[in-house]
mmCIF file of the N, C-alpha and C atoms, coordinates in Angstrom:
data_MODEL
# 
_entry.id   MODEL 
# 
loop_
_atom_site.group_PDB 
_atom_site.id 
_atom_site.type_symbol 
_atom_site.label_atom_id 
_atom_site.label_alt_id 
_atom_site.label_comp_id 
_atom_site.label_asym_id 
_atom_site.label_entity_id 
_atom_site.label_seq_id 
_atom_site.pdbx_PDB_ins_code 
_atom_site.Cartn_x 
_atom_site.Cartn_y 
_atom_site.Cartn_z 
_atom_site.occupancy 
_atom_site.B_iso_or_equiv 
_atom_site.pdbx_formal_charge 
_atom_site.auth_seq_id 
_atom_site.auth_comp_id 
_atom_site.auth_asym_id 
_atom_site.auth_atom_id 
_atom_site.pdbx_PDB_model_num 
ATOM 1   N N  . UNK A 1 1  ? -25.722 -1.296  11.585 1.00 0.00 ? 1  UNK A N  1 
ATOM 2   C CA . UNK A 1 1  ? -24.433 -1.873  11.863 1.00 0.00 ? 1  UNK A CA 1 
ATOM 3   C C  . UNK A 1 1  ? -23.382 -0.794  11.635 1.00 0.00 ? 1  UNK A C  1 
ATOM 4   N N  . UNK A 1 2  ? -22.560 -0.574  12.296 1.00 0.00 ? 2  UNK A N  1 
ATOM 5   C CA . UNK A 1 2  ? -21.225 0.530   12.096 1.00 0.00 ? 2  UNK A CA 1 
ATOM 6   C C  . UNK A 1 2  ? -20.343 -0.562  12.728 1.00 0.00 ? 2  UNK A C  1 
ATOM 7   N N  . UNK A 1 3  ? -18.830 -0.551  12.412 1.00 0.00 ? 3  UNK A N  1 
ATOM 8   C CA . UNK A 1 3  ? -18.029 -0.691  12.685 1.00 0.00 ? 3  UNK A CA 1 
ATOM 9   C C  . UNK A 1 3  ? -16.566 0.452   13.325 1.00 0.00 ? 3  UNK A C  1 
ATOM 10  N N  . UNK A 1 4  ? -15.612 0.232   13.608 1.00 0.00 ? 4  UNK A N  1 
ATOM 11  C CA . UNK A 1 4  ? -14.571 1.226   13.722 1.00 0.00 ? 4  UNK A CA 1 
ATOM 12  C C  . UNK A 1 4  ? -13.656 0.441   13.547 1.00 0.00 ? 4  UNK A C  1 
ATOM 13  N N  . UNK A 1 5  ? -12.607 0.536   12.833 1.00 0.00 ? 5  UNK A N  1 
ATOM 14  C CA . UNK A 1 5  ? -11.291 -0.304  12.319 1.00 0.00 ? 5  UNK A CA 1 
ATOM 15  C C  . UNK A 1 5  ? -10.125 0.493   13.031 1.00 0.00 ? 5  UNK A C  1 
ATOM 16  N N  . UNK A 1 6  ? -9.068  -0.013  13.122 1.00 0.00 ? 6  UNK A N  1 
ATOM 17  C CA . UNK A 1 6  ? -7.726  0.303   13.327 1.00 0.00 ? 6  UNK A CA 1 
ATOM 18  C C  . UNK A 1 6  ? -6.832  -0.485  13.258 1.00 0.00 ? 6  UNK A C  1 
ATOM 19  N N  . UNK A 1 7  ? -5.802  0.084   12.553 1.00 0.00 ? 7  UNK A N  1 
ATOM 20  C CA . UNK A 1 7  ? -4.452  -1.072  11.801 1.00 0.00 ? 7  UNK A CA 1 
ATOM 21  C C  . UNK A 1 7  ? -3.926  -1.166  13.089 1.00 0.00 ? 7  UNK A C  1 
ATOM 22  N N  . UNK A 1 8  ? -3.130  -2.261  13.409 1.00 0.00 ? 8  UNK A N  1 
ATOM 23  C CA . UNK A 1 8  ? -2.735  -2.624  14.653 1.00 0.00 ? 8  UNK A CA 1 
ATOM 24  C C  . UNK A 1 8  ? -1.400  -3.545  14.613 1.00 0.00 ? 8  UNK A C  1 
ATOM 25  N N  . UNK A 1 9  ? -0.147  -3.459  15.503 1.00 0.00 ? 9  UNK A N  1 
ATOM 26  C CA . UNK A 1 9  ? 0.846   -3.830  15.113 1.00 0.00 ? 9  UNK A CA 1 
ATOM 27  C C  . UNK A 1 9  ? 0.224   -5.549  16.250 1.00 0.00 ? 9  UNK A C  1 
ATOM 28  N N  . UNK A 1 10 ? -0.435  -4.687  17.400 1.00 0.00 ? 10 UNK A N  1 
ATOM 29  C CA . UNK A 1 10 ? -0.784  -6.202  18.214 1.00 0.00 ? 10 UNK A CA 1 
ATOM 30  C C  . UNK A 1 10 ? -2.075  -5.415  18.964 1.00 0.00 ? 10 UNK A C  1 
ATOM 31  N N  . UNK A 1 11 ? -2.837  -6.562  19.621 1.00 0.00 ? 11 UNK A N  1 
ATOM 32  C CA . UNK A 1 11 ? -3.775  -5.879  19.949 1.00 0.00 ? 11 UNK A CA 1 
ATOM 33  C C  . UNK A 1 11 ? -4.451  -7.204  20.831 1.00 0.00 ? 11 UNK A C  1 
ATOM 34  N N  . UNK A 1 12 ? -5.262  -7.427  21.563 1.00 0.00 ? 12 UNK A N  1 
ATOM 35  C CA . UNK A 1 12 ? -5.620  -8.277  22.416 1.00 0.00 ? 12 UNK A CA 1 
ATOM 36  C C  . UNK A 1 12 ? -7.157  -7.670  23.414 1.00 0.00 ? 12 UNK A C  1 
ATOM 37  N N  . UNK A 1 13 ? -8.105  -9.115  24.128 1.00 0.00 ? 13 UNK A N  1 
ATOM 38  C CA . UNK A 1 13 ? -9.131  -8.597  24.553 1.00 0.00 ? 13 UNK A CA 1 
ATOM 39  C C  . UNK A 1 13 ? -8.615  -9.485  26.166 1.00 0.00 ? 13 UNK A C  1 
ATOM 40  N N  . UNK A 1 14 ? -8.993  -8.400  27.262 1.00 0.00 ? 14 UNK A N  1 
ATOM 41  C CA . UNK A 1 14 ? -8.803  -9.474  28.483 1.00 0.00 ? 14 UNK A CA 1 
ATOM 42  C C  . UNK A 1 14 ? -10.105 -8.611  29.414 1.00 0.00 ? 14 UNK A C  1 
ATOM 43  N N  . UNK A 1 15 ? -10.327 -10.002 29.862 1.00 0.00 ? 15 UNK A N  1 
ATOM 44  C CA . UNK A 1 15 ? -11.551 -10.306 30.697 1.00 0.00 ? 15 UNK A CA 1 
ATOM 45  C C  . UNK A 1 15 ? -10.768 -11.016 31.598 1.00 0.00 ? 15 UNK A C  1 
ATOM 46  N N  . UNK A 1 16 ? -11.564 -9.645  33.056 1.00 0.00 ? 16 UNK A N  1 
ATOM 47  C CA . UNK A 1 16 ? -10.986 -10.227 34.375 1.00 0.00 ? 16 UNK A CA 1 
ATOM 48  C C  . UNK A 1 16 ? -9.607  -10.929 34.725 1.00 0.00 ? 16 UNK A C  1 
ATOM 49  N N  . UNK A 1 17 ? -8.841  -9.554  33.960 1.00 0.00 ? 17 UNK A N  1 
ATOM 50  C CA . UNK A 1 17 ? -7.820  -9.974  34.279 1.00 0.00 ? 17 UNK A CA 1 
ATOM 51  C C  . UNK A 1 17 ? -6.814  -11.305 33.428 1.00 0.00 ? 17 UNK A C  1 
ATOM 52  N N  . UNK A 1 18 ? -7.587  -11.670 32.616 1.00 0.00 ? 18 UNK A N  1 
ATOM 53  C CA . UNK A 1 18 ? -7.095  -12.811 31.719 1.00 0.00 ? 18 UNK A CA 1 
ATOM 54  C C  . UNK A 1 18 ? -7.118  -13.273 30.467 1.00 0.00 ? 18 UNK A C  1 
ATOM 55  N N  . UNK A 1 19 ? -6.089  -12.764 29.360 1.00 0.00 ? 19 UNK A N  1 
ATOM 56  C CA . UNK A 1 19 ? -6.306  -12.567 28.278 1.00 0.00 ? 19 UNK A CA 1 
ATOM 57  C C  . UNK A 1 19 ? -7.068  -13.502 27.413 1.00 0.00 ? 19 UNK A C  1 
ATOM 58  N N  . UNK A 1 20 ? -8.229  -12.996 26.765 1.00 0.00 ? 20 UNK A N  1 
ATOM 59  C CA . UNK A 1 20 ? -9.022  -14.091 25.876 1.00 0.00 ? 20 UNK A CA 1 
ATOM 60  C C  . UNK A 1 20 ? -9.117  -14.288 24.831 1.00 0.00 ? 20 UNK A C  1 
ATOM 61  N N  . UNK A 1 21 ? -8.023  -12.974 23.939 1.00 0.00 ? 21 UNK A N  1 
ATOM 62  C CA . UNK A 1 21 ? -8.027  -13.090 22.658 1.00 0.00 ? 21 UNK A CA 1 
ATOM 63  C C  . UNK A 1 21 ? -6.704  -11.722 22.416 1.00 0.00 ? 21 UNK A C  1 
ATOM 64  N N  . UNK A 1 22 ? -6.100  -12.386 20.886 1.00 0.00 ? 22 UNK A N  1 
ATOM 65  C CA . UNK A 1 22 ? -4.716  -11.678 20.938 1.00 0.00 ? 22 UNK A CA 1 
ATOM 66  C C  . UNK A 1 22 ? -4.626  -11.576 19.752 1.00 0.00 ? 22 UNK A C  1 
ATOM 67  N N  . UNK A 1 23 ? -4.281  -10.900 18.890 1.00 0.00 ? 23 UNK A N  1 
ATOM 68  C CA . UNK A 1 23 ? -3.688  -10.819 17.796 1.00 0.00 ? 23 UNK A CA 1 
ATOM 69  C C  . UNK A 1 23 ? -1.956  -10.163 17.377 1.00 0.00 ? 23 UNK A C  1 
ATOM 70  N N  . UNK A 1 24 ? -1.185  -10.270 16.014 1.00 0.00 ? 24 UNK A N  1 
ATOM 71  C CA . UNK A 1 24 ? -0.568  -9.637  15.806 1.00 0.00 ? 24 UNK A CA 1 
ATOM 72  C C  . UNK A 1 24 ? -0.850  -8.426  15.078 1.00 0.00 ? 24 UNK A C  1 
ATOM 73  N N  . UNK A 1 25 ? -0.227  -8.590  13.698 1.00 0.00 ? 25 UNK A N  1 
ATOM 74  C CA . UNK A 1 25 ? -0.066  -7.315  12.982 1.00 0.00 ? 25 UNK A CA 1 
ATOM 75  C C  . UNK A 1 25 ? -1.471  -7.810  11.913 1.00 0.00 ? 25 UNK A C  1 
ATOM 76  N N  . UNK A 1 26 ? -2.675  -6.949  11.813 1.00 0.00 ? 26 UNK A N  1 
ATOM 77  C CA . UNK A 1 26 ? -3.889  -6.533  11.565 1.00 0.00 ? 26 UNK A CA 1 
ATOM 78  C C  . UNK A 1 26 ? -5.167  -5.594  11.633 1.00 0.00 ? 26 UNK A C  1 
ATOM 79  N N  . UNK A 1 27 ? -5.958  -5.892  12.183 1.00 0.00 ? 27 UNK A N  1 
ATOM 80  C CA . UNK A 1 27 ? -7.092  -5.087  12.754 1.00 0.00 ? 27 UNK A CA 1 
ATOM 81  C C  . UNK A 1 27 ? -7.977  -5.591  13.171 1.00 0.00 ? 27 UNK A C  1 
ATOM 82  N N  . UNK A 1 28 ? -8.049  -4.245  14.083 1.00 0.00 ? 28 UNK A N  1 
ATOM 83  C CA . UNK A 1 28 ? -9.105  -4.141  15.309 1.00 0.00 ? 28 UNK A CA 1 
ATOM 84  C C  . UNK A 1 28 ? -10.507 -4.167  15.109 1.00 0.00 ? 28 UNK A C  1 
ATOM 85  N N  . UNK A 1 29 ? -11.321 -4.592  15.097 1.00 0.00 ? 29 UNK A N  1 
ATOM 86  C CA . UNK A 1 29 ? -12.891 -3.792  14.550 1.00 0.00 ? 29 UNK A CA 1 
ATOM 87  C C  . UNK A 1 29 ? -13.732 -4.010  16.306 1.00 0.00 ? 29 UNK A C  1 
ATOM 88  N N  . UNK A 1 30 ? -14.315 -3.053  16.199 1.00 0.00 ? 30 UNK A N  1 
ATOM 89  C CA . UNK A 1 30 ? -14.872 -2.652  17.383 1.00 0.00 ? 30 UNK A CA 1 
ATOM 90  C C  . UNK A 1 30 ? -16.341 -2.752  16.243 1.00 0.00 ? 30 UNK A C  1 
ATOM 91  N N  . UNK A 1 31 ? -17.247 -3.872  16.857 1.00 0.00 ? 31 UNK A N  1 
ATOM 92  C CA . UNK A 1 31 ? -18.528 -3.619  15.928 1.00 0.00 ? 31 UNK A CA 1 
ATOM 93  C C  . UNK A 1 31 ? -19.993 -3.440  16.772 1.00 0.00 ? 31 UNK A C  1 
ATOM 94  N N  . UNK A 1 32 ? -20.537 -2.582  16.187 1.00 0.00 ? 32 UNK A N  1 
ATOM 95  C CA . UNK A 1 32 ? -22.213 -2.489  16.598 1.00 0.00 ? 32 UNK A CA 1 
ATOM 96  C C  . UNK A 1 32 ? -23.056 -3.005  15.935 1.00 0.00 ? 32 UNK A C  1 
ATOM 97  N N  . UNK A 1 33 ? -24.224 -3.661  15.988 1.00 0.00 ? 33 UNK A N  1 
ATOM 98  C CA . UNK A 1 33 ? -24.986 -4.442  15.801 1.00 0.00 ? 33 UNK A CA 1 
ATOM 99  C C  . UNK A 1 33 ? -26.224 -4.683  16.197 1.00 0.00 ? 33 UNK A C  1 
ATOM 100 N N  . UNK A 1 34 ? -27.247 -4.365  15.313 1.00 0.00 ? 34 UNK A N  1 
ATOM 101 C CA . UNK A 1 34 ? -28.802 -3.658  16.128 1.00 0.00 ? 34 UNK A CA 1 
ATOM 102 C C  . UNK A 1 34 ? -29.757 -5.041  15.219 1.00 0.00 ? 34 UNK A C  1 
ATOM 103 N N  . UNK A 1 35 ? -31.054 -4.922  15.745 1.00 0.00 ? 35 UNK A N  1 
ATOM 104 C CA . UNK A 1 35 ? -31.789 -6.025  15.399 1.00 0.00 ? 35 UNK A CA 1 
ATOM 105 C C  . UNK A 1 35 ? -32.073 -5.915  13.613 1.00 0.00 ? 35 UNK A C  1 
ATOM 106 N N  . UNK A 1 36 ? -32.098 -4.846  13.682 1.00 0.00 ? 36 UNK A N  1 
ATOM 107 C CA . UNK A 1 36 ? -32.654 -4.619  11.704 1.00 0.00 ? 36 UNK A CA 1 
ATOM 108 C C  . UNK A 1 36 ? -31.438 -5.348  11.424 1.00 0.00 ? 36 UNK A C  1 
ATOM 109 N N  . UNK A 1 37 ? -30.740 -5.217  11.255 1.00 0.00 ? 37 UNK A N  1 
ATOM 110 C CA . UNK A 1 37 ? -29.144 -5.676  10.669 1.00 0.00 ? 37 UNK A CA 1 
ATOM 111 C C  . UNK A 1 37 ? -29.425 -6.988  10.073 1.00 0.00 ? 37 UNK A C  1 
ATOM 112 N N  . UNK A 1 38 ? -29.140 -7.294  8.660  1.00 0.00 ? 38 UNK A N  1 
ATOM 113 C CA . UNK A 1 38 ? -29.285 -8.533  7.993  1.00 0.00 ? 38 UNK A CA 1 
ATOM 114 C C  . UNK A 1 38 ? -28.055 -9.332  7.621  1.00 0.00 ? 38 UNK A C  1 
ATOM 115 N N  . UNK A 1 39 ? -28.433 -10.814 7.348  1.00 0.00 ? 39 UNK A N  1 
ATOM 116 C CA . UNK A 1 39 ? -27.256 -11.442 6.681  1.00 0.00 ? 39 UNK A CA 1 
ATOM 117 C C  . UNK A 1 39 ? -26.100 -10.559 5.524  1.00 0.00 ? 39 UNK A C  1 
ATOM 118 N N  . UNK A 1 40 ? -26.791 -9.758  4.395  1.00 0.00 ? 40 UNK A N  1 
ATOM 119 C CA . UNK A 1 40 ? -26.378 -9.156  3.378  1.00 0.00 ? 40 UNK A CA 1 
ATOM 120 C C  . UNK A 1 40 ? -25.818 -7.799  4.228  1.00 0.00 ? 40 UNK A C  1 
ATOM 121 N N  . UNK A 1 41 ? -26.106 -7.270  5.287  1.00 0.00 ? 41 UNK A N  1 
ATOM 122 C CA . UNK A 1 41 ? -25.424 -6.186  6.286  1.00 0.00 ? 41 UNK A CA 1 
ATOM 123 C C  . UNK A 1 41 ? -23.788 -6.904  6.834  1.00 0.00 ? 41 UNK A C  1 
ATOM 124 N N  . UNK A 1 42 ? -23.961 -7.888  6.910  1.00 0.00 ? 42 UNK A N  1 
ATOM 125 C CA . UNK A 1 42 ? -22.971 -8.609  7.286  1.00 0.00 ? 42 UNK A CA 1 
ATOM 126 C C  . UNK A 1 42 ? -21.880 -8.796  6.605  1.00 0.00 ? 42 UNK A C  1 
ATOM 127 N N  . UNK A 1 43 ? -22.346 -9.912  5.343  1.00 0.00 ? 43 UNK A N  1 
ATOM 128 C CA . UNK A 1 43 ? -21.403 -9.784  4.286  1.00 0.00 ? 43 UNK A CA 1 
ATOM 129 C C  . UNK A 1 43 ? -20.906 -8.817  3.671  1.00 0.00 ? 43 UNK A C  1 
ATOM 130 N N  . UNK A 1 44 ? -21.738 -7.837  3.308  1.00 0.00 ? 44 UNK A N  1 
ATOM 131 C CA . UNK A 1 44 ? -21.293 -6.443  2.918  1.00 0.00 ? 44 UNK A CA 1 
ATOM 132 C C  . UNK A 1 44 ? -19.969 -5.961  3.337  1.00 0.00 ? 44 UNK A C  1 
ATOM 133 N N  . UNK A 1 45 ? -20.569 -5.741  5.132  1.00 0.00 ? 45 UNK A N  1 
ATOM 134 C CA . UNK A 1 45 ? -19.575 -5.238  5.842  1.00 0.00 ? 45 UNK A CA 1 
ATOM 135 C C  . UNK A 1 45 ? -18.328 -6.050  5.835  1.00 0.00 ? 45 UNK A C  1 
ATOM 136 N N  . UNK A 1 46 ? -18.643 -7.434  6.400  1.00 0.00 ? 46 UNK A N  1 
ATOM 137 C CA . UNK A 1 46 ? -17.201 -8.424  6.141  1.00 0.00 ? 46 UNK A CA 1 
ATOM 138 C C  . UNK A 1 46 ? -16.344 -7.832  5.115  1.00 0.00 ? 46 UNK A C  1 
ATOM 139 N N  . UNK A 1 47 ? -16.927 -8.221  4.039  1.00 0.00 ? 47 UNK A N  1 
ATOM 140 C CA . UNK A 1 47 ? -16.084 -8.232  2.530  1.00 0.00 ? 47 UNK A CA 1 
ATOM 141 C C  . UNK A 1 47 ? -15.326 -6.842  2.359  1.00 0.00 ? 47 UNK A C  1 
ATOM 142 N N  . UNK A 1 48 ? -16.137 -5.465  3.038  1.00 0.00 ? 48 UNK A N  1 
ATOM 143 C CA . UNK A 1 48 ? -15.741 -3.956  3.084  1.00 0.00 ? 48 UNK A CA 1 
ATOM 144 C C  . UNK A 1 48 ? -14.421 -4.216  4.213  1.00 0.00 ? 48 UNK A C  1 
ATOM 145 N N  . UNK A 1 49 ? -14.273 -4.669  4.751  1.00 0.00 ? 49 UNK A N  1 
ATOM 146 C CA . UNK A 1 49 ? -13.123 -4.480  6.146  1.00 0.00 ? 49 UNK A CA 1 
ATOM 147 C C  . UNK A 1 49 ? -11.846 -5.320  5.461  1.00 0.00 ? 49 UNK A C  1 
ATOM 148 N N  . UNK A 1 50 ? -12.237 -6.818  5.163  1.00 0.00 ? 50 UNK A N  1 
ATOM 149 C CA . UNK A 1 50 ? -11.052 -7.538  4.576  1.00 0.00 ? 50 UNK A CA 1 
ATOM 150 C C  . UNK A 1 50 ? -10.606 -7.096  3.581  1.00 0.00 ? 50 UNK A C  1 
ATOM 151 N N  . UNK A 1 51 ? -11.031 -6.329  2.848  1.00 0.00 ? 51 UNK A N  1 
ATOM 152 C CA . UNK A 1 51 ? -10.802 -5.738  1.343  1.00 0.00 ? 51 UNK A CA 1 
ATOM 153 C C  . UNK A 1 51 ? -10.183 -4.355  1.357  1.00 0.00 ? 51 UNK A C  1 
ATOM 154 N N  . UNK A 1 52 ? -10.109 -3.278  2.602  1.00 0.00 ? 52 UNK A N  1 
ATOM 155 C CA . UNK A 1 52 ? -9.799  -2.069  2.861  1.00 0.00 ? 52 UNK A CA 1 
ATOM 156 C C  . UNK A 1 52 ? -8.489  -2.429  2.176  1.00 0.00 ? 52 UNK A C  1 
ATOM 157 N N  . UNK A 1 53 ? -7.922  -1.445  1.756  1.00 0.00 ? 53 UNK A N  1 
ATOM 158 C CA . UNK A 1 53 ? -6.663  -0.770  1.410  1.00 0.00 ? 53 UNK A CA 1 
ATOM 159 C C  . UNK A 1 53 ? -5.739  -0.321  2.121  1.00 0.00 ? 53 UNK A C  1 
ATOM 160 N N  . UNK A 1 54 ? -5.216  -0.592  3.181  1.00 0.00 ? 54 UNK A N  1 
ATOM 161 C CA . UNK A 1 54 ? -4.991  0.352   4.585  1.00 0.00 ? 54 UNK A CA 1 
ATOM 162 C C  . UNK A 1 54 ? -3.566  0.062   5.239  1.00 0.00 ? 54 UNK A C  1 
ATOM 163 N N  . UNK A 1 55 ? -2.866  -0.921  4.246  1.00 0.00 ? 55 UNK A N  1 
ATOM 164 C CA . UNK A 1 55 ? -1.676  -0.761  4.141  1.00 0.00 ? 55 UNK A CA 1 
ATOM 165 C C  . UNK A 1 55 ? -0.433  -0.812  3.307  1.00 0.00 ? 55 UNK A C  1 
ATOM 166 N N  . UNK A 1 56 ? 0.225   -0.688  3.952  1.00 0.00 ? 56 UNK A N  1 
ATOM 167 C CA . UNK A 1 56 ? 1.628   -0.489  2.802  1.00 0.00 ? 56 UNK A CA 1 
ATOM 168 C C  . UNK A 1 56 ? 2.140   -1.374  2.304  1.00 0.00 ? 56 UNK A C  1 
ATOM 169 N N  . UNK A 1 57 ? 2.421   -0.767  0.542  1.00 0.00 ? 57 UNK A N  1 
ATOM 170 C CA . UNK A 1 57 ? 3.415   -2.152  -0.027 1.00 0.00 ? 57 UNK A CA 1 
ATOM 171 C C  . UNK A 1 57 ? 4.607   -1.690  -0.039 1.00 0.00 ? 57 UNK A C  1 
ATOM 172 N N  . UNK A 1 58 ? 5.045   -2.306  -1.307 1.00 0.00 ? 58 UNK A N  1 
ATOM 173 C CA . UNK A 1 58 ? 6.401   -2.704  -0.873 1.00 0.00 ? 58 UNK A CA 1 
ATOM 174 C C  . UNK A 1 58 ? 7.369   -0.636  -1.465 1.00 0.00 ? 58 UNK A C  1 
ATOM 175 N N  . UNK A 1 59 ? 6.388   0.058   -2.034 1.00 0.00 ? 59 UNK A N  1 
ATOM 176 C CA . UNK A 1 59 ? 6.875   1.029   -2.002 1.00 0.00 ? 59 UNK A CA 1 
ATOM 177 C C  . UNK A 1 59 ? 5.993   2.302   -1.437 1.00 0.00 ? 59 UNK A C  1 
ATOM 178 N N  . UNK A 1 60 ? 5.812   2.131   0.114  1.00 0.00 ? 60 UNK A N  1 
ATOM 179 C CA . UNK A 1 60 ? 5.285   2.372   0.951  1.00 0.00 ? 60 UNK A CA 1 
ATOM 180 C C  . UNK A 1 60 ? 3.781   3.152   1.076  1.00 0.00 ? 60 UNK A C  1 
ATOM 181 N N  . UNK A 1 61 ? 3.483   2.722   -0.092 1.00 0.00 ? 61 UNK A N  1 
ATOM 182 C CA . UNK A 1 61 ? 1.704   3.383   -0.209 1.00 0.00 ? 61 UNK A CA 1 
ATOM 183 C C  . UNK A 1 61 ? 0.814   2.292   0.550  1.00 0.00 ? 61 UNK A C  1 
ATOM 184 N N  . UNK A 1 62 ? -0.194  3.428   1.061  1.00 0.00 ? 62 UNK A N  1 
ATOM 185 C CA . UNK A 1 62 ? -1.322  2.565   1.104  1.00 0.00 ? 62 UNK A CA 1 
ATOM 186 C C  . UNK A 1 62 ? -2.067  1.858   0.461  1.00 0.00 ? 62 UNK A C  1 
ATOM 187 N N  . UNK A 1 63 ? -2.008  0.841   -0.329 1.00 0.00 ? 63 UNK A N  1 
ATOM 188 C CA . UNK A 1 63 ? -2.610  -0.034  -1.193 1.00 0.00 ? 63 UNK A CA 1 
ATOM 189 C C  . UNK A 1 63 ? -2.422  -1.269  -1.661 1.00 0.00 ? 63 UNK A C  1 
ATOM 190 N N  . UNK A 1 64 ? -2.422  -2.512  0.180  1.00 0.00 ? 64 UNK A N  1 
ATOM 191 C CA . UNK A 1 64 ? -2.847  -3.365  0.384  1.00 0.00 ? 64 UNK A CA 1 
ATOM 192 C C  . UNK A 1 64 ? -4.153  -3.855  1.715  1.00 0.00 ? 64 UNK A C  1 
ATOM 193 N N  . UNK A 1 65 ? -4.109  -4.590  1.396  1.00 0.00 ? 65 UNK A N  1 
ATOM 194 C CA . UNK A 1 65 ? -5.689  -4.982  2.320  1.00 0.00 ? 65 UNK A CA 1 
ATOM 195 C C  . UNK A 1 65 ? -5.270  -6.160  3.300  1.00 0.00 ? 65 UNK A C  1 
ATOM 196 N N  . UNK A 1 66 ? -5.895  -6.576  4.376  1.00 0.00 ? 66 UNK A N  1 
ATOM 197 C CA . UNK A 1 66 ? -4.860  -7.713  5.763  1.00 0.00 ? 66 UNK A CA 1 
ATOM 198 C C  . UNK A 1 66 ? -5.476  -9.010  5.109  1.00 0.00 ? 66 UNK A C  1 
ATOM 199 N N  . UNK A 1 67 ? -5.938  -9.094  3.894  1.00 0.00 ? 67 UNK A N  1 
ATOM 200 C CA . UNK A 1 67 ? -5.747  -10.336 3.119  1.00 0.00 ? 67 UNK A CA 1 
ATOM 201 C C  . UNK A 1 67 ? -4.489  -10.337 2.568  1.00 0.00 ? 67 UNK A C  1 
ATOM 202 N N  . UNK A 1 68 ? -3.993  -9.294  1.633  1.00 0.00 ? 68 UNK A N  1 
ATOM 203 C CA . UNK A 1 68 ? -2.912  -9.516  1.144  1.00 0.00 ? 68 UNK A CA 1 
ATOM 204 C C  . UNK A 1 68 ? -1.499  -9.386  2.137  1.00 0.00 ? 68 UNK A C  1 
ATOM 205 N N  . UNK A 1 69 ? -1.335  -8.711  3.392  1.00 0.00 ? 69 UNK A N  1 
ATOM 206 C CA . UNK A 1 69 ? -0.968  -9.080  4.269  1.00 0.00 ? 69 UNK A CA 1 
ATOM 207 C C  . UNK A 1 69 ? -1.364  -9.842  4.727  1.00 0.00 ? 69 UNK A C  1 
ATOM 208 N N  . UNK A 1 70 ? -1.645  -11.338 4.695  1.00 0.00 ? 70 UNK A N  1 
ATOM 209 C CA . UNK A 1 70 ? -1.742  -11.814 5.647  1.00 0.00 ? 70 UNK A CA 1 
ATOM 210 C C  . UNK A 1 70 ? -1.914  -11.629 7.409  1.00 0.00 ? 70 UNK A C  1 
ATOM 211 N N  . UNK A 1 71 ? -2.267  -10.407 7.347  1.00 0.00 ? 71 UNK A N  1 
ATOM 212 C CA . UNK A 1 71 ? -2.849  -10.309 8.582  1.00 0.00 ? 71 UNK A CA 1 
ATOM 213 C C  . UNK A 1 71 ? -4.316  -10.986 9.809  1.00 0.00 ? 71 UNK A C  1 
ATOM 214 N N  . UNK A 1 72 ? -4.013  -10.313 10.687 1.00 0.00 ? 72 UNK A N  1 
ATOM 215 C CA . UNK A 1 72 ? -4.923  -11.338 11.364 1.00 0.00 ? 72 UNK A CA 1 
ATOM 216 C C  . UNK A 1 72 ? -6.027  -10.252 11.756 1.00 0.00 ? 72 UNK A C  1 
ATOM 217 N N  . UNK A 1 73 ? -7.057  -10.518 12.312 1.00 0.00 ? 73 UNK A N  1 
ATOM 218 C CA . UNK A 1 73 ? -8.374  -9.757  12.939 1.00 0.00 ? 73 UNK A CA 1 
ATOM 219 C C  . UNK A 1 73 ? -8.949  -10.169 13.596 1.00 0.00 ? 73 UNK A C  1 
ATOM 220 N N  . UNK A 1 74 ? -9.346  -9.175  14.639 1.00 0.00 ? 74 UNK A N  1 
ATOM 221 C CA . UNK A 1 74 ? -9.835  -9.412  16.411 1.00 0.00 ? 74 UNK A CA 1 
ATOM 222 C C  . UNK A 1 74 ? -11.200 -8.468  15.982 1.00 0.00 ? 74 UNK A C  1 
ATOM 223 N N  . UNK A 1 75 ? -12.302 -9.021  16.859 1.00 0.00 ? 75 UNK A N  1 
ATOM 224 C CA . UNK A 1 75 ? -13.352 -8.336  16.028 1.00 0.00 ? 75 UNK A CA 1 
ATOM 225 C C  . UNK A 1 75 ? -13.901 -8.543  17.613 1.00 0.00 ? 75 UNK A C  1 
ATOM 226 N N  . UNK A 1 76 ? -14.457 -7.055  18.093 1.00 0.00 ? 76 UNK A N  1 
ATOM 227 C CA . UNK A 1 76 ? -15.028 -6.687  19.399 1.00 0.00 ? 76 UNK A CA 1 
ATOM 228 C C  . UNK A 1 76 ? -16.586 -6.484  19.126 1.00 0.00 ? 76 UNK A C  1 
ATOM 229 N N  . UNK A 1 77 ? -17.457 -6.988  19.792 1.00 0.00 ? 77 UNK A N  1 
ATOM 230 C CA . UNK A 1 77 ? -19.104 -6.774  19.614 1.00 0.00 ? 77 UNK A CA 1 
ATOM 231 C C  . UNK A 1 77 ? -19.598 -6.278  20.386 1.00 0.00 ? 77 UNK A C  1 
# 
């Protein structure tokens, strides 16, 4: 399993022309996914992406996660 993340102010998936999925301010995950890959590959990974550190507080460091933003996530397979 690999993933690729990117913080995203908006971001969206369209098929044929017709948008099928949208987000605002969050992340992107573009994910791969092979047969070995287990439940505990999963959660792992889940819990590793919602938990990243990857944005700014309130005195502009990196060190909140799009839980504590309330952010949203679009997840590509």
């Amino acid at each position: 399993m690999i993933a690729v993340i990117q913080r995203v102010s908006s971001a969206s998936v369209e098929i044929e022309k017709k948008i099928k999925a949208s987000i605002g301010n969050g992340l992107l995950v573009l994910l791969g996914i092979e047969d070995a890959d287990t439940l505990e590959d999963i959660e792992w990974l889940s819990g590793k992406i919602v938990n990243l550190r990857i944005f700014d507080d309130a005195d502009g460091v990196m060190n909140e996660s799009v839980k504590e933003k309330n952010g949203e996530l679009l997840l590509i397979s």
